[in-house]
C-alpha positions in Angstrom: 1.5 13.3 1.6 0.0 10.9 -0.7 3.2 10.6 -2.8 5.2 9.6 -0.1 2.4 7.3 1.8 2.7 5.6 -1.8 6.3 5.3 -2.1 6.4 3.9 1.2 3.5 1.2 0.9 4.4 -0.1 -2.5 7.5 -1.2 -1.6 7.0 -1.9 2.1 7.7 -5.2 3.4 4.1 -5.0 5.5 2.7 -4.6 1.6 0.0 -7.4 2.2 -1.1 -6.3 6.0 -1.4 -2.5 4.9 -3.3 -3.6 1.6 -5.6 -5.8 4.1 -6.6 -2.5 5.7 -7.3 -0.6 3.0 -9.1 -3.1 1.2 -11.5 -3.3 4.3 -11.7 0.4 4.6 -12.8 0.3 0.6 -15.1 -2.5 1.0 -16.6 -0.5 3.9 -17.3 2.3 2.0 -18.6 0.2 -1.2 -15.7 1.2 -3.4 -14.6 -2.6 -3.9 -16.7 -5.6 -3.1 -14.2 -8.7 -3.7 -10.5 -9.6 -3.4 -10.5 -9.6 -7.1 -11.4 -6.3 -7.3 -9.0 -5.5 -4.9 -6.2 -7.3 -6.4 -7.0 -5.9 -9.9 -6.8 -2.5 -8.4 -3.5 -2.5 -6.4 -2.3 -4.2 -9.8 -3.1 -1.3 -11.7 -1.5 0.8 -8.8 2.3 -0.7 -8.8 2.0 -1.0 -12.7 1.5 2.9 -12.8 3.3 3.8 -9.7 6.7 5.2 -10.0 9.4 6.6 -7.8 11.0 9.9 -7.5 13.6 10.1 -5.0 16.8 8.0 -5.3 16.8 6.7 -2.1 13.2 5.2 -2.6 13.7 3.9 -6.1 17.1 2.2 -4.6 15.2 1.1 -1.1 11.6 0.2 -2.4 11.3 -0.5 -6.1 12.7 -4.5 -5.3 10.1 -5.3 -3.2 7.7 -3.4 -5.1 8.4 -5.5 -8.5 8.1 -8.5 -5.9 4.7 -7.7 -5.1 3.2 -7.1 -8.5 4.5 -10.3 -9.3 2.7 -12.1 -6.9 -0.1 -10.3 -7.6 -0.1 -11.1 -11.3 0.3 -15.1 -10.0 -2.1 -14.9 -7.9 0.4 -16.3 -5.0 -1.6 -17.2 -2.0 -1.7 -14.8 1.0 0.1 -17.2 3.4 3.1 -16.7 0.9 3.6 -12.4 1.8 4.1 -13.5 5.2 7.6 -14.6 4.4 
């Protein structure tokens, strides 16, 4: 279940709204206390993530590279919304 909630979220175009969500549900629980912190983590994530079915690696690894990008810039938020 985790694999495939994984496949699906790193390369989903929703990426930032879904990553707002669990960010709060982390900061909630005291796991993460800053946007940094977040950032820095899903960083980590896509970095180590990788696919294993064709169909993902061919649908969701585009967007995927797209997001760690902006990530690594540090693009503001108001740019994932296009």
């Amino acid at each position: 279940m985790l694999c495939l909630l994984a496949e699906t979220f790193c390369g989903h175009k929703d990426f930032k709204n879904i990553g707002d969500k669990l960010f709060l549900e982390l900061k909630i629980h005291g796991m993460l206390r800053n946007e940094a912190e977040r950032n820095a983590l899903q960083i980590r994530f896509l970095e180590a993530h990788c696919y294993f079915t064709p169909t993902a690696f061919a649908k969701r690894k585009p967007a995927k590279g797209l997001h760690l990008a902006r990530l690594k810039a540090g693009i503001s938020e108001t740019f994932y919304s296009t």
